[in-house]
C-alpha positions in Angstrom: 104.7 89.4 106.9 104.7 93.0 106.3 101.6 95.1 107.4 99.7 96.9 105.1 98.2 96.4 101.9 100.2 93.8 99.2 99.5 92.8 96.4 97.5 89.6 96.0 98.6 86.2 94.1 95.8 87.3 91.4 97.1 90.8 91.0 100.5 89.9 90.8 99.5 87.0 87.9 97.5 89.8 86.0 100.8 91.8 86.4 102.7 89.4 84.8 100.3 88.9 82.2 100.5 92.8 81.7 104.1 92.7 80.9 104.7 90.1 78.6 102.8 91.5 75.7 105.3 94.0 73.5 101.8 96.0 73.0 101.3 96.9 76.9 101.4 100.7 77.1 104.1 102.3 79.3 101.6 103.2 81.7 100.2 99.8 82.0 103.6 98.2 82.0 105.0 100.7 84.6 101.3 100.0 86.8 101.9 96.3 86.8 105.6 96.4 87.7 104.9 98.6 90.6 102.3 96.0 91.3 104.6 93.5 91.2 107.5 95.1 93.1 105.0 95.2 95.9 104.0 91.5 96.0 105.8 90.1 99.5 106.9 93.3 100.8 105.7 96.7 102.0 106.4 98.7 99.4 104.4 101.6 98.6 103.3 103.0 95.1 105.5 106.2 94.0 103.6 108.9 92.7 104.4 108.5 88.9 103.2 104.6 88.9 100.1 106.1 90.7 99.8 108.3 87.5 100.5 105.8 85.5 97.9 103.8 87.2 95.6 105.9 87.1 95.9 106.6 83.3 95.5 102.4 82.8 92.7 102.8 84.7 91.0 105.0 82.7 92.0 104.2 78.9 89.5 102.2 77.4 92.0 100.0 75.1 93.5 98.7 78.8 93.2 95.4 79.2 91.5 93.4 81.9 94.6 92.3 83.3 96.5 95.6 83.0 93.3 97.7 85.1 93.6 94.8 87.8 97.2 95.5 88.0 96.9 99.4 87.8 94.0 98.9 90.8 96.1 96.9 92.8 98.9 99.7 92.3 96.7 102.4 93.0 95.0 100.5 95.8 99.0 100.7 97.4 99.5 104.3 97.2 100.7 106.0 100.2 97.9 108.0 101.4 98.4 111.6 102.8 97.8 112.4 107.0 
């Protein structure tokens, strides 16, 4: 198993929840796939899904599932030494 931070069984489901909807907003959608690309590997979160998470984060039309995903995204992104 790869060290580091991953994304959780529950993230990842709220992911998928995130995408299947044809109403997700880019930003959610692109939040939740970067949350699911990281599910089982270390992968880190680029710096536009960041933005993108970030932005799911704070709209207040996000749904529950697409903030979990955009957290657990965000939660992933490489931190500066």
């Amino acid at each position: 198993m790869p060290k580091g931070r991953q994304t959780s069984s529950a993230a990842a489901k709220a992911a998928g929840k995130t995408l299947a909807p044809k109403s997700a907003s880019k930003a959610a959608r692109s939040a939740a796939g970067s949350a699911l690309t990281q599910k089982g590997s270390n992968e880190r979160t680029g710096r536009a899904a960041a933005a993108a998470a970030a932005k799911t984060l704070a709209s207040k039309s996000a749904s529950k599932s697409a903030k979990s995903a955009a957290g657990s995204a965000l939660s992933q992104r490489s931190r500066k030494k």
